[in-house]
Each structure stands twice: as structure tokens, then as C-alpha cells.
N, CA, C and O atoms as a GROMACS GRO file, in nm:
protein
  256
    1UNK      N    1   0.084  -0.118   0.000
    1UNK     CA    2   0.000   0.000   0.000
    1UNK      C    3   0.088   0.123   0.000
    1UNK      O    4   0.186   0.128   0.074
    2UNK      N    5   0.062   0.207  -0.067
    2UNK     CA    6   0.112   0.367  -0.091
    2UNK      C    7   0.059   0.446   0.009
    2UNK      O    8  -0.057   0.473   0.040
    3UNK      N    9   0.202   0.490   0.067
    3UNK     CA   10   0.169   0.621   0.190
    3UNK      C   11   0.090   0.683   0.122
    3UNK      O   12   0.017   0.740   0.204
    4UNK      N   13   0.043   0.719  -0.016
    4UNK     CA   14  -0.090   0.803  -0.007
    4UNK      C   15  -0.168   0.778   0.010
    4UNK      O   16  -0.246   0.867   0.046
    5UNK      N   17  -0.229   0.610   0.002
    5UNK     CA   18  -0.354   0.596   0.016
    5UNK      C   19  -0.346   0.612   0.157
    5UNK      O   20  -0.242   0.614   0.223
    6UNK      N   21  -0.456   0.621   0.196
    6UNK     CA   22  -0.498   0.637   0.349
    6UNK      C   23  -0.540   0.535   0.396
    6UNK      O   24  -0.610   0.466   0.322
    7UNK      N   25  -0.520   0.499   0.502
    7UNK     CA   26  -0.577   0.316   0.581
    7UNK      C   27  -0.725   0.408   0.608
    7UNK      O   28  -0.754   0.521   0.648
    8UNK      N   29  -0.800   0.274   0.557
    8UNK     CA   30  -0.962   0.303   0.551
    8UNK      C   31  -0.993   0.332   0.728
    8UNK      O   32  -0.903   0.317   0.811
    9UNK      N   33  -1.146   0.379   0.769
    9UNK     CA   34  -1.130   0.330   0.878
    9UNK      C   35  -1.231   0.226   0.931
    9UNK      O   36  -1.350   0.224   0.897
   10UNK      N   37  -1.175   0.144   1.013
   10UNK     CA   38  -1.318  -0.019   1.018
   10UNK      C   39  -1.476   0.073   1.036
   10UNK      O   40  -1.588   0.028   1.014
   11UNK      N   41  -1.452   0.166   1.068
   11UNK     CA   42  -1.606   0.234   1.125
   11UNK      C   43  -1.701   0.157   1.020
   11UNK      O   44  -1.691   0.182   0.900
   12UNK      N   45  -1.817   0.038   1.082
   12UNK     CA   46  -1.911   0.009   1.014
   12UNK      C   47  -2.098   0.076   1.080
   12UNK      O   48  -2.211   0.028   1.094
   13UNK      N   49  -2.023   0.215   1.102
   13UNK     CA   50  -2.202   0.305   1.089
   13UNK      C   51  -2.250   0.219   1.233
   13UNK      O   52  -2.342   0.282   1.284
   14UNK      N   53  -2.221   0.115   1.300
   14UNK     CA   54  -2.294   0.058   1.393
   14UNK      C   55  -2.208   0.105   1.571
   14UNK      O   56  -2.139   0.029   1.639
   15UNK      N   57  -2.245   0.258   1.604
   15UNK     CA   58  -2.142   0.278   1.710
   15UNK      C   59  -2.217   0.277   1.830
   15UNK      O   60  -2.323   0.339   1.830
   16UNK      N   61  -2.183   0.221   1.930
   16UNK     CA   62  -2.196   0.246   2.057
   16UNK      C   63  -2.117   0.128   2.132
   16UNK      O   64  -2.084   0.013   2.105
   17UNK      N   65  -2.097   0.248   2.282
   17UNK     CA   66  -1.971   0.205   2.354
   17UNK      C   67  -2.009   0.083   2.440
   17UNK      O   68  -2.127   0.068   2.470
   18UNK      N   69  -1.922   0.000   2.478
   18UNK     CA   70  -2.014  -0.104   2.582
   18UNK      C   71  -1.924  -0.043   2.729
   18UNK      O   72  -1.898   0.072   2.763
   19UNK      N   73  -1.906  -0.116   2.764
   19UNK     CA   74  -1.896  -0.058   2.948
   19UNK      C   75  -1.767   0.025   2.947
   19UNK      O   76  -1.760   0.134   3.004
   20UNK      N   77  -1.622  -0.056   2.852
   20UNK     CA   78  -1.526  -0.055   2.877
   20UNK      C   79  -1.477   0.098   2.772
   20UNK      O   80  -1.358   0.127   2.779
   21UNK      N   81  -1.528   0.149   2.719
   21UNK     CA   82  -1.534   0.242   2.606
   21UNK      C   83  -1.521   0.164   2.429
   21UNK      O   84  -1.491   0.220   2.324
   22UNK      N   85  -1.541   0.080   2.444
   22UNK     CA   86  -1.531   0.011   2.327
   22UNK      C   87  -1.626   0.001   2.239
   22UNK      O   88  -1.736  -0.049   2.262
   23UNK      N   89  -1.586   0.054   2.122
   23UNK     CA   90  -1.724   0.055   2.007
   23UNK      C   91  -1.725  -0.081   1.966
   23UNK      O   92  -1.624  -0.135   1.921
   24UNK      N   93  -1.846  -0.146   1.980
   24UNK     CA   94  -1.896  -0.297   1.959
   24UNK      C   95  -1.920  -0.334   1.777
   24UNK      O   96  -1.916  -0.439   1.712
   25UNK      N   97  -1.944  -0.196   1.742
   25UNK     CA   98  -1.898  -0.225   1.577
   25UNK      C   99  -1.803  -0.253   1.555
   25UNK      O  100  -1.786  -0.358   1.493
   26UNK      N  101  -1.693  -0.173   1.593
   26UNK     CA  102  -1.546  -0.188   1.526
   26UNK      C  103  -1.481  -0.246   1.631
   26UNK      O  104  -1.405  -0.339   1.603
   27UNK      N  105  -1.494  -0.212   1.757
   27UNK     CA  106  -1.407  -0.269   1.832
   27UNK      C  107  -1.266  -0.196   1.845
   27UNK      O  108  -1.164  -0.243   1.897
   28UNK      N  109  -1.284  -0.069   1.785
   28UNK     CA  110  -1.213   0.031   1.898
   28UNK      C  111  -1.211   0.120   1.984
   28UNK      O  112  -1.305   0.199   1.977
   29UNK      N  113  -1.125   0.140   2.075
   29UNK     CA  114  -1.171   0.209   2.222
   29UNK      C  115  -1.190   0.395   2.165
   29UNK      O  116  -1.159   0.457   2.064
   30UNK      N  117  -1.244   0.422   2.267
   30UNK     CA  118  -1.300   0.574   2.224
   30UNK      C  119  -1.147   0.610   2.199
   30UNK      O  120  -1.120   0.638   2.082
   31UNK      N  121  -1.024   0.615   2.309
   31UNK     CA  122  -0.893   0.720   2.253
   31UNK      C  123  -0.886   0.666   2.114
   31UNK      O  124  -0.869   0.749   2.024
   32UNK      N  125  -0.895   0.536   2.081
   32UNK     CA  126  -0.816   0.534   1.912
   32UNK      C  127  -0.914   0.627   1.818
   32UNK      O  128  -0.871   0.707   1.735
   33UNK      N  129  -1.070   0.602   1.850
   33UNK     CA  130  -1.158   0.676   1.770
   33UNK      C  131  -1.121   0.834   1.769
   33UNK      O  132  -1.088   0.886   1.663
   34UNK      N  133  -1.127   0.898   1.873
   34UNK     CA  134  -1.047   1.018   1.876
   34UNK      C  135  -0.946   1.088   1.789
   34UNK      O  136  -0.939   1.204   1.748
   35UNK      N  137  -0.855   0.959   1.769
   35UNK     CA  138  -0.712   1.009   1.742
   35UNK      C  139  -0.718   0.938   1.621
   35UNK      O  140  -0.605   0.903   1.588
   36UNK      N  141  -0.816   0.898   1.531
   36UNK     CA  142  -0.805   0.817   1.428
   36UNK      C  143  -0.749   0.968   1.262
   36UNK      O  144  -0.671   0.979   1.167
   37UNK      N  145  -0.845   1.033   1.324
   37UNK     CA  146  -0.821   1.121   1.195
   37UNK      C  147  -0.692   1.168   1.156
   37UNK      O  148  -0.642   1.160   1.044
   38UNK      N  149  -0.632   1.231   1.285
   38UNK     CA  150  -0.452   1.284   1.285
   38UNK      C  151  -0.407   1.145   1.297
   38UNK      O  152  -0.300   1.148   1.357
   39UNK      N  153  -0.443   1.012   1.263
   39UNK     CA  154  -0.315   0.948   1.253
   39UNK      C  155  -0.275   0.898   1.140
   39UNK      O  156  -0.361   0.862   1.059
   40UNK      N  157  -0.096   0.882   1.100
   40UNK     CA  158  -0.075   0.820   0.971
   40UNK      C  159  -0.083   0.691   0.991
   40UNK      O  160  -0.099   0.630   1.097
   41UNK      N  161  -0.071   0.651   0.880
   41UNK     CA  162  -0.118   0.527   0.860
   41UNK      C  163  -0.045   0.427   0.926
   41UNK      O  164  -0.095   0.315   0.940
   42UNK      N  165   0.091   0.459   0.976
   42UNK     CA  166   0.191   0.352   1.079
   42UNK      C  167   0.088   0.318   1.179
   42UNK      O  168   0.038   0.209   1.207
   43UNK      N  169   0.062   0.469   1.238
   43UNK     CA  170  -0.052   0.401   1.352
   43UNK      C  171  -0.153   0.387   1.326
   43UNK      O  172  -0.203   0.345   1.430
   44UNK      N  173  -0.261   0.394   1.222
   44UNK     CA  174  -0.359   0.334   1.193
   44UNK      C  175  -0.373   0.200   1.195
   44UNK      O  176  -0.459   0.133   1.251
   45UNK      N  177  -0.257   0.156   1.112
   45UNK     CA  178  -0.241  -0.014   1.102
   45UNK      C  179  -0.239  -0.051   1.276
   45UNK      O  180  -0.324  -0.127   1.322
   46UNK      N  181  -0.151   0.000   1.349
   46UNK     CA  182  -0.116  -0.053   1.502
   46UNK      C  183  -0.289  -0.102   1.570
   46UNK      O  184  -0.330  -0.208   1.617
   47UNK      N  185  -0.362   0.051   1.540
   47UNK     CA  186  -0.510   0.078   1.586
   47UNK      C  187  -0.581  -0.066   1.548
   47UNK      O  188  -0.617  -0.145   1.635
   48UNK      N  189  -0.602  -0.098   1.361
   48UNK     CA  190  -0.618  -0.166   1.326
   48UNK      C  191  -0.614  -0.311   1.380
   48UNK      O  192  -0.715  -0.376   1.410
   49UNK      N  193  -0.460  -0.365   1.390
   49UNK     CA  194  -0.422  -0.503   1.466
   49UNK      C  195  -0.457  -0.482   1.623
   49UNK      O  196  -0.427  -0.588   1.680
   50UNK      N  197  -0.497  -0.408   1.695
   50UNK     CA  198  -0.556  -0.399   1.848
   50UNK      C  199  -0.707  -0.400   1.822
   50UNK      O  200  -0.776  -0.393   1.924
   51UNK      N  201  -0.756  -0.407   1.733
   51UNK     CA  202  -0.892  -0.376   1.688
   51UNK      C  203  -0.973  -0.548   1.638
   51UNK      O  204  -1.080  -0.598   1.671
   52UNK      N  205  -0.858  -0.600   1.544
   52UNK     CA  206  -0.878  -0.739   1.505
   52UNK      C  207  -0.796  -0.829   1.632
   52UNK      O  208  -0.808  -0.951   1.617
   53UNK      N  209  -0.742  -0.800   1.715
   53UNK     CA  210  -0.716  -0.898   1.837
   53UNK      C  211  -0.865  -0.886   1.968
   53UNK      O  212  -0.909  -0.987   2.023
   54UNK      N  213  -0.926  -0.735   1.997
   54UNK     CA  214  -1.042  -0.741   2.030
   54UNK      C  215  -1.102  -0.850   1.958
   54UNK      O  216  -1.077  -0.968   1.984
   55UNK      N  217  -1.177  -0.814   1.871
   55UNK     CA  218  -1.259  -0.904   1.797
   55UNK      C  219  -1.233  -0.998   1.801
   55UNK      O  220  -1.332  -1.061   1.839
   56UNK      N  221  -1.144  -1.065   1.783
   56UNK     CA  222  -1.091  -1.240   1.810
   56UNK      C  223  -1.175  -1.248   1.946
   56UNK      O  224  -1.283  -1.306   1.958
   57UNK      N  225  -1.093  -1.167   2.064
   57UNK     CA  226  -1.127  -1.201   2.190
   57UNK      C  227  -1.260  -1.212   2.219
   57UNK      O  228  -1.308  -1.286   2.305
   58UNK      N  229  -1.335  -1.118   2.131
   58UNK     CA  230  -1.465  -1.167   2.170
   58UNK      C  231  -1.574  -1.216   2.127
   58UNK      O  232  -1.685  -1.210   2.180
   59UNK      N  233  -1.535  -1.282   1.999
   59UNK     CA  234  -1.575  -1.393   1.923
   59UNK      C  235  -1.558  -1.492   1.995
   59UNK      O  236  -1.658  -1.557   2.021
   60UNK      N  237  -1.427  -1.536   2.051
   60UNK     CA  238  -1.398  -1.628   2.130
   60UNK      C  239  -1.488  -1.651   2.289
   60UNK      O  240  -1.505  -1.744   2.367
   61UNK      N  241  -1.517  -1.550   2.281
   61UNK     CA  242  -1.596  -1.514   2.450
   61UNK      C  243  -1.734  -1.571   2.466
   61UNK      O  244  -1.787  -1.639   2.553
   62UNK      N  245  -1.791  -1.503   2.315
   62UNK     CA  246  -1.905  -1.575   2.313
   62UNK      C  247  -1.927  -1.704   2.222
   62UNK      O  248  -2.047  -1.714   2.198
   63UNK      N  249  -1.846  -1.814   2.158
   63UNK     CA  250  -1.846  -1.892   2.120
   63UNK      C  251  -1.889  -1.961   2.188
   63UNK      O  252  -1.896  -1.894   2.290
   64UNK      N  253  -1.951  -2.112   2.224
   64UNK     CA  254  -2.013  -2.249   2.287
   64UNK      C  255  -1.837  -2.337   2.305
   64UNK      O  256  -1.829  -2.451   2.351
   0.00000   0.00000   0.00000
């Protein structure tokens, strides 16, 4: 990927926080949402992989 393009952001339109500040759409915490716009894309990706390790975790949480 080209430093110009911009890392998309997961925001899928479905936001609200659950206890911990965590948006249950995307599964990132309110500071990353905050700081998503001023960031380049080094830390977008970082945001990103803390975002898909949530989600694992709580796929896994509620699995049988």
C-alpha cells in the first residue's frame, strides 16, 4: 500500500460504547476513535491489529 492511500477506517455506521469504552462495531476504544483522523497510517495499522485482536477475543468469548 502507498503512503498516499490512506488506511480506511473499520467504522461500520454501527457505534456504541459497551462498558469498557469500546465501540462494539469496530471494536475500537474511544482514545483510538479520537485520534483516528490525525493518525498516519503507521498508527492506523497498530489501531487496526488492536482492533482485530479485540474481535478475536470476543468472538472467542461468546463462542459455545
Amino acid at each position: 500500500m502507498s503512503e498516499l492511500t490512506q488506511v480506511v477506517s473499520p467504522c461500520v455506521s454501527n457505534c456504541c460504547l459497551d462498558d469498557k469504552d469500546m465501540c462494539v462495531g469496530c471494536f475500537r476504544m474511544m482514545d483510538e476513535i479520537l485520534v483516528w483522523a490525525e493518525s498516519d497510517n503507521q498508527q492506523r495499522k497498530l489501531i487496526l491489529a488492536s482492533c482485530e485482536k479485540r474481535r478475536a477475543e470476543h468472538k472467542n468469548y461468546f463462542s459455545p
